[in-house]
VOKEFI-998164 format. One record per atom (N, C-alpha, C): residue number from 1; x, y, z. Coordinates in steps of 0.1 Angstrom, whole numbers. Each point is the difference from the previous one (the first is absolute). Layout:
(site NUM, (X, Y, Z))
...
# end
This chain:
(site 1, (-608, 706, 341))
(site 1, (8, 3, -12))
(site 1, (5, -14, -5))
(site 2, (2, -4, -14))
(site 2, (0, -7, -6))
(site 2, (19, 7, -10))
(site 3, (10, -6, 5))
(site 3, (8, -1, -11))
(site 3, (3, -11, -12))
(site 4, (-2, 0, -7))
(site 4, (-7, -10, -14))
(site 4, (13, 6, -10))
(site 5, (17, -3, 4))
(site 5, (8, -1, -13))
(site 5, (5, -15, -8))
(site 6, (2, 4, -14))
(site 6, (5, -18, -1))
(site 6, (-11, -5, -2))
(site 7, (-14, 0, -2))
(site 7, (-10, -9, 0))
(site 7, (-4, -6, -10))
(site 8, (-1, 12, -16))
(site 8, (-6, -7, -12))
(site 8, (-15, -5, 6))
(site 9, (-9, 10, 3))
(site 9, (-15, -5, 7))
(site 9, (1, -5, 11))
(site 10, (-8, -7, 4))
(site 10, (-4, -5, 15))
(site 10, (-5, -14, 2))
(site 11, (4, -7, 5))
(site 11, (-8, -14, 1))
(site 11, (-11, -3, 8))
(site 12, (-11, -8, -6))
(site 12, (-15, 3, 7))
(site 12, (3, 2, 19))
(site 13, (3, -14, 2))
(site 13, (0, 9, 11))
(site 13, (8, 9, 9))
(site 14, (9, 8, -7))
(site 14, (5, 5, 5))
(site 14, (-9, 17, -2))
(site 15, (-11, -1, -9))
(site 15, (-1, 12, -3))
(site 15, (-16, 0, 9))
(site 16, (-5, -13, 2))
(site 16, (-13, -1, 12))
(site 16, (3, -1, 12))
(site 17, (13, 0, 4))
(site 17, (6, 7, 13))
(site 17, (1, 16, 0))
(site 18, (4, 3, -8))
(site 18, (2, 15, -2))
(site 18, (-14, 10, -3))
(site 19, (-5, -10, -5))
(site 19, (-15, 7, 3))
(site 19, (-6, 2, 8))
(site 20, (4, -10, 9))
(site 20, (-10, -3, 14))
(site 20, (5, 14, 5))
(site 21, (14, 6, 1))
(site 21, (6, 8, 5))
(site 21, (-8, 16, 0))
(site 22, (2, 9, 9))
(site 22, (-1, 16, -5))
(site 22, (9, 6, -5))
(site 23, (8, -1, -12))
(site 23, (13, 7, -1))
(site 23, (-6, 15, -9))
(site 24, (10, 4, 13))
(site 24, (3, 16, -5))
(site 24, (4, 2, -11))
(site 25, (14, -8, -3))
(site 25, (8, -1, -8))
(site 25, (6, -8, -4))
(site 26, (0, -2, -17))
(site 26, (9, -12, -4))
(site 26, (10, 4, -10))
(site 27, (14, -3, 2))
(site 27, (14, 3, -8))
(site 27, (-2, -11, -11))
(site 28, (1, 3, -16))
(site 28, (-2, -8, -8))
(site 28, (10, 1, -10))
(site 29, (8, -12, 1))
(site 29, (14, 3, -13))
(site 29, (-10, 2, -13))
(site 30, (8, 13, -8))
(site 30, (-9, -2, -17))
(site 30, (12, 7, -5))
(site 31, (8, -14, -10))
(site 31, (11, 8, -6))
(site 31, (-3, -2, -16))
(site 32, (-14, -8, -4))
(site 32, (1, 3, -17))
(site 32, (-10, 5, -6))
(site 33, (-3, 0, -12))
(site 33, (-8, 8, -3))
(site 33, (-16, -7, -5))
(site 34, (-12, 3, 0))
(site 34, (-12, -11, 1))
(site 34, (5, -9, -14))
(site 35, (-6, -16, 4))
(site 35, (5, -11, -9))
(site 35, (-9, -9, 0))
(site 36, (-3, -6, -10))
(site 36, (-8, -12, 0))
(site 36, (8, -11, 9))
(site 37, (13, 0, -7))
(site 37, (9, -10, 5))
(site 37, (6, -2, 14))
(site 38, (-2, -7, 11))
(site 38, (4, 1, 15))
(site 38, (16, 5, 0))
(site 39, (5, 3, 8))
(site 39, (7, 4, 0))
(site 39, (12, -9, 11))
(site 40, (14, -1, 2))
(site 40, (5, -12, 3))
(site 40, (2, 3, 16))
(site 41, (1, 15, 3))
(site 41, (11, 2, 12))
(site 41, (-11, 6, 10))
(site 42, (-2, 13, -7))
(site 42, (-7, 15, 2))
(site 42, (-13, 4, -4))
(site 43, (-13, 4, 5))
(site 43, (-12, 3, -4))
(site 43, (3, 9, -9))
(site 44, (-13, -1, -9))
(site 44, (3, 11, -12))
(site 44, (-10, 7, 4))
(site 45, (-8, 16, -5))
(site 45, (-7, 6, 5))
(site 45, (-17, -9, -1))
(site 46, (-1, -9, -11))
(site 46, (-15, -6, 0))
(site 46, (2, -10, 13))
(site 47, (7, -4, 9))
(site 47, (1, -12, 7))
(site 47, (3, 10, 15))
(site 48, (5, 10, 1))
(site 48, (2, 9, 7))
(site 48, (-15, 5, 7))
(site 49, (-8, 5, -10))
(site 49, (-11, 3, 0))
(site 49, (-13, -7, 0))
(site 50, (5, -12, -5))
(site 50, (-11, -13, 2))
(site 50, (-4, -2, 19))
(site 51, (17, -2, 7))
(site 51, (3, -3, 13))
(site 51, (-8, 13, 7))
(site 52, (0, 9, -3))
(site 52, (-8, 11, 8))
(site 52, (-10, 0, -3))
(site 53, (-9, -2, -9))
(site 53, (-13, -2, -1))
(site 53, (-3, -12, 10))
(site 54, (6, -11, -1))
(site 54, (-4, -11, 7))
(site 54, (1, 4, 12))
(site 55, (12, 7, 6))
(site 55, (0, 2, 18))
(site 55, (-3, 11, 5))
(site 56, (-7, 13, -13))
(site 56, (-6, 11, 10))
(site 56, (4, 3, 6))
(site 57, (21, 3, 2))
(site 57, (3, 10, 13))
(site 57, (-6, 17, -1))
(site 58, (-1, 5, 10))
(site 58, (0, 15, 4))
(site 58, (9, 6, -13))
(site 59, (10, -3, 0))
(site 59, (10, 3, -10))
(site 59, (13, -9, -3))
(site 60, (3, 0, -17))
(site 60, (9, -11, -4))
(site 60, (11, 14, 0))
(site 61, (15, -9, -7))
(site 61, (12, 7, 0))
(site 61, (5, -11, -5))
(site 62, (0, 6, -14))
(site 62, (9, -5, -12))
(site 62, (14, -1, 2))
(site 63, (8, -9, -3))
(site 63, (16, 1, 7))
(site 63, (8, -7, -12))
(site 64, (15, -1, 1))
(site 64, (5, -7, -15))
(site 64, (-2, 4, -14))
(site 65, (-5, 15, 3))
(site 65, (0, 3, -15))
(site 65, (9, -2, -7))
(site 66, (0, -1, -15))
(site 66, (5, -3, -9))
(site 66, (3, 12, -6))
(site 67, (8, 2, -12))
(site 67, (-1, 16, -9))
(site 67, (-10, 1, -10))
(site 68, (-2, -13, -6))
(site 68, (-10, -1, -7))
(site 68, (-16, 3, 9))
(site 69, (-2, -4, 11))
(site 69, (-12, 5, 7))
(site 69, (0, 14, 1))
(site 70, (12, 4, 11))
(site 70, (1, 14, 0))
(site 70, (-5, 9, -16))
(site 71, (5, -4, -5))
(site 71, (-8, 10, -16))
(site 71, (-13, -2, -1))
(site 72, (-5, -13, 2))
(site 72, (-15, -4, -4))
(site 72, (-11, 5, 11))
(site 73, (8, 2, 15))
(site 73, (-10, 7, 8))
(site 73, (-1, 19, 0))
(site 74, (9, 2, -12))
(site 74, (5, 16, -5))
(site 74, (-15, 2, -6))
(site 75, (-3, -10, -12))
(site 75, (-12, 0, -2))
(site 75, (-11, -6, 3))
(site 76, (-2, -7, 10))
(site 76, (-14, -6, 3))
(site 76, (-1, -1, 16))
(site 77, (-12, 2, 2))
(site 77, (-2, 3, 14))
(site 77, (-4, -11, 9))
(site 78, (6, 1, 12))
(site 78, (-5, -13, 9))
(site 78, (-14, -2, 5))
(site 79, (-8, -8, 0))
(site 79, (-11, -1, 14))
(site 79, (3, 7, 10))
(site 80, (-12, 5, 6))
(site 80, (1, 10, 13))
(site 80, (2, -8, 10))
(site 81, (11, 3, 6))
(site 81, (3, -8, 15))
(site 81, (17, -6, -3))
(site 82, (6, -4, -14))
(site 82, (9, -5, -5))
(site 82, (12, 10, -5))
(site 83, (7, 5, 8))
(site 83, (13, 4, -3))
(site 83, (16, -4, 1))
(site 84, (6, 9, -10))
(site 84, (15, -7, 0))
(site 84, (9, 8, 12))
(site 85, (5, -10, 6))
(site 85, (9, -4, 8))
(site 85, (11, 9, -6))
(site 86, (13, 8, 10))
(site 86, (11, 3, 2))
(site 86, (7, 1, 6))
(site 87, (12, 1, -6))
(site 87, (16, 1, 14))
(site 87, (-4, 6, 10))
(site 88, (-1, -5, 10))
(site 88, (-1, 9, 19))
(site 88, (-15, 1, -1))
(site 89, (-7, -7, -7))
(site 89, (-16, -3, 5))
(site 89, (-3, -2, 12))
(site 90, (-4, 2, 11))
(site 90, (-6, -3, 17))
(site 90, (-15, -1, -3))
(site 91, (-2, -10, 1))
(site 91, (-13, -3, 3))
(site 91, (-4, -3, 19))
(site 92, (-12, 5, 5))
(site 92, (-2, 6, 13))
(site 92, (-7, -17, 4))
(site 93, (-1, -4, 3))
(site 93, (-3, -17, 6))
(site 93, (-14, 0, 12))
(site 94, (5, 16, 8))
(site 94, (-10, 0, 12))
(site 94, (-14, 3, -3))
# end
């Protein structure tokens, strides 16, 4: 498993380490909404979903949502394998 908050993307090699890896799972901050423009703090959903294409976990988990995402994932659907994260989430490790 891969926890990835705080990142704004990934740096090369931090993301050719993570490759090497088998992750089950990667936790991915996405608090704005898709943008041309990078973003300063927090992944926005195009940089969110860039990072999971690149590291192929089993399954991502979107975390840091925003209100403005929250509406925009009301209407548009994730990649298969990519869901949002909530309060008292347990993810199984073994």
């Amino acid at each position: 498993m891969a926890y990835l908050t705080d990142t704004v993307g990934l740096p090369d090699d931090t993301t050719h380490f993570l490759q090497r890896q088998s992750l089950t799972a990667a936790v991915l901050d996405c608090s704005h909404l898709p943008s041309k423009a990078i973003p300063r703090n927090h992944n926005d959903i195009t940089r969110a979903l860039e990072i999971h294409d690149r590291l192929q976990p089993q399954d991502a988990w979107l975390t840091h949502i925003g209100h403005e995402v929250d509406n925009w994932l009301m209407q548009h659907a994730l990649p298969a394998g990519v869901h949002v994260a909530s309060d008292g989430l347990t993810l199984n490790l073994a």
